[in-house]
Each structure stands twice: as structure tokens, then as C-alpha cells.
Phi, psi and omega in degrees: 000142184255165176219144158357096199242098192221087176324172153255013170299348196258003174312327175300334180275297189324283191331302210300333192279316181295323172290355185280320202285338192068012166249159171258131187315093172317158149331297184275030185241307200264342150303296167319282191302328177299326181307315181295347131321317176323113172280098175277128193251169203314329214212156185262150191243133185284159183282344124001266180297326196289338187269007163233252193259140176218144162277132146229165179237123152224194177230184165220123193311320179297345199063022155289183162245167181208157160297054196289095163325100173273135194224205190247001174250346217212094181262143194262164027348120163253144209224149216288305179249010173184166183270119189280125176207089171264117211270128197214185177269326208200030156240026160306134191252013167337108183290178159311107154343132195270137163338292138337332195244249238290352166293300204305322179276006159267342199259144182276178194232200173260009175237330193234057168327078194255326161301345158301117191311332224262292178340299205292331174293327218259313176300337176317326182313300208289091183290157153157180167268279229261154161336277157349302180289327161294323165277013160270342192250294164359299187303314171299328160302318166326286192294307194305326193235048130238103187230013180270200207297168166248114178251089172289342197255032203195148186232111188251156153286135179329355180245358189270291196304325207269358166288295174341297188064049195191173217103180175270208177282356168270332176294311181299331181264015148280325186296329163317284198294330157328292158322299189307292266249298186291294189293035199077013172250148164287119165236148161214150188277125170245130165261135154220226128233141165276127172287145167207116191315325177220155185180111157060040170087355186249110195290124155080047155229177174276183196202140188271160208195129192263154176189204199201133156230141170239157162291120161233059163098311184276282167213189186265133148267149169309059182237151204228101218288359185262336154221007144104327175224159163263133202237179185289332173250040164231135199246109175291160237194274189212152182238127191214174181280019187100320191276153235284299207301312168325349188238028201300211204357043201252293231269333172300313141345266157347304205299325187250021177276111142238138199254121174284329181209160181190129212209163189256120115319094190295107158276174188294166199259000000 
């Protein structure tokens, strides 16, 4: 099951204007501030393409600047007129984590609860040896109990999400990263964006969009329990420990995001 992908970071903004008013923002309120969000791309991206390299060349409108995260998916360029961002399996130049930065991203937070019995019970599902083989049955776990309602109006926790069994994409990546977190992996939570071919009536743009890397001894990988794998079309933004403020400007960000080019990267023969 895919689920809708529309964080709930930007709600704390919506929420902050509605509250002067005493109502809390709806859906259809915060659908409406999300159409403005949408990144629209150059090009329709194939399922293909998304599952090898993809270049994008972008900007920012305003002619600010932003921190564009080097991961081990997401190799960064910076270029005389735009940020050069290539979404690859393995062409990141990302260093190792320091001992410290792999404690923080084990330890739970008021958002990523991995010490919770409910949490820790709830991760007991997912068997294998590697890294890999947990967080893949972890994502299926994800999936199998958040079948409840899609709630644009709320940044639930991970323990609020496995009561809940419902929320967006933010709700699937904490609860992800919690699990993993009770079973011994470090995750840390990415804000970004997605592609998605049709989204709230709009053909071809990106979408802001939540997801999970995890360590696996090597490097951070990707997963992505909300629309079941990480593909060439998804673009990091900001990387955080799960909590609201680790991932902050990132919607601000978004709002002035344009993507100028975006090309399939063939490799060499």
C-alpha cells in the first residue's frame, strides 16, 4: 500500500496562523497550502528512469542558499548557475559517522519512542540477519498496521501513529525509524521531496516527502515505508533525528525550490 505524501511539517506553520483564530487547520485547508508546494518537473520521470540515475539541476528562487545533504544516494554539485543533485544507489560521497552521531541516532526522542514497550513489541515482528533483511520486513510491518485514516493535520509520534494506525508520511517515518531504533539500528529521518505522476489534481511534480536511512555498518540506506521503496526520485532536503526542529526549513525551502533539469544517467559500458 502507498500512502498519500504530504508531510506534516508544514502544519506547525498552518496551525501557528489558525490558532490565532481558535480553530485548527483542516484538510482542506492545508491541501490548499500544500498545492503551493508542489515542484514542477521538466519532464514526466519513467519508472524506468527512477529505478537507476537521475541528474537534476536546480534552484532557488529567491537566489538563497541551502545545505544540500551529501548522503551515499544523493552526491551534491555546486555549479555557476544552479546545484548540480545526482539520486544514484551508491554515488554519494558522504563520510562515516562518528561514534557519537551513531549514539544519537539509536537513542529515542518525544517523537521516535524506540524504548517503548508497545514500540519494542511491536518491532519483535521483523526477523532476519542484515540490516537490510530488518528493515525491509520492519517497512512491511509499517505497512500491514497503518491502514487508518490520511491526516494532513497532525505530526503524530510513533507511539501516537501505532494507536492511531493512521497519519501521512510522517507518521510511516517515525514509526519506521523507532522500530529499527528498538531493534539496534541508527535511522535517521529525511525530509524531502517525491515524484508523483498525479498529486491533489497535478500531473508531474515533486511532493514534500518523509523517509528513513538507516546504518548498516557501512553506510546510510534508504527506506521508504510510505510508498514502499526508495527509487532516483526522491531528492533530500534536510536530515534529522525524527523531531519537528531537526528538520526545520525544509518547507520553506521547498516553497522556493525549482527544478530546472533532470536527465537519466546512462552508466558506461
Amino acid at each position: 500500500m502507498t500512502r498519500h505524501i504530504a508531510p506534516a511539517l508544514l502544519v506547525g506553520l498552518i496551525a501557528a496562523t489558525h490558532a490565532q483564530a481558535g480553530d485548527p487547520p483542516t484538510n482542506a485547508q492545508i491541501e490548499q497550502q500544500l498545492r503551493t508546494l508542489l515542484v514542477g518537473s521538466p519532464y514526466r520521470i519513467t519508472d524506468a528512469a527512477r529505478a537507476g540515475t537521475i541528474r537534476y539541476r536546480v534552484q532557488l528562487r529567491d537566489g538563497t542558499d541551502w545545505s544540500w545533504p551529501e548522503t551515499a544516494e544523493q552526491h551534491v554539485e555546486r555549479r555557476a548557475d544552479a546545484i548540480e543533485l545526482t539520486i544514484c544507489s551508491a554515488c554519494g560521497r558522504e563520510t562515516a559517522p562518528s561514534a557519537d552521531e551513531l549514539d544519537h541516532y539509536l537513542e529515542p526522542n518525544s517523537w521516535v519512542q524506540s524504548r517503548d514497550r508497545r514500540v519494542v513489541a511491536f518491532a519483535r515482528n521483523a526477523k532476519g540477519l542484515s540490516v537490510d533483511a530488518r528493515m525491509s520486513a520492519l517497512v512491511l510491518e509499517v505497512q500491514k498496521h497503518m491502514t487508518g485514516v490520511i491526516d494532513f493535520a497532525s505530526y503524530q509520534s510513533a507511539t501516537q501513529a501505532l494507536d492511531s494506525r493512521g497519519g501521512d508520511c510522517t507518521e510511516f517515518a517515525v514509526l519506521l525509524a523507532a522500530a529499527a531504533r528498538a531493534r539496534g539500528i541508527p535511522t535517521r529521518v529525511v525530509a524531502g521531496i517525491s515524484y508523483a505522476s498525479r498529486f491533489l489534481d497535478r500531473k508531474h511534480a515533486f511532493v514534500p516527502h518523509m523517509w528513513v536511512q538507516a546504518w548498516d555498518g557501512a553506510r546510510w540506506t534508504s527506506y521508504d515505508a510510505a510508498l514502499g521503496h526508495f527509487d532516483a526520485a526522491h531528492i533530500a532536503i534536510a536530515i534529522g533525528d525524527g523531531s519537528p526542529d531537526s528538520l526545520r526549513g525544509t518547507m520553506a525551502t521547498i516553497a522556493r525550490l525549482r527544478i530546472v533539469d533532470a536527465a537519466s544517467v546512462v552508466a558506461a559500458m
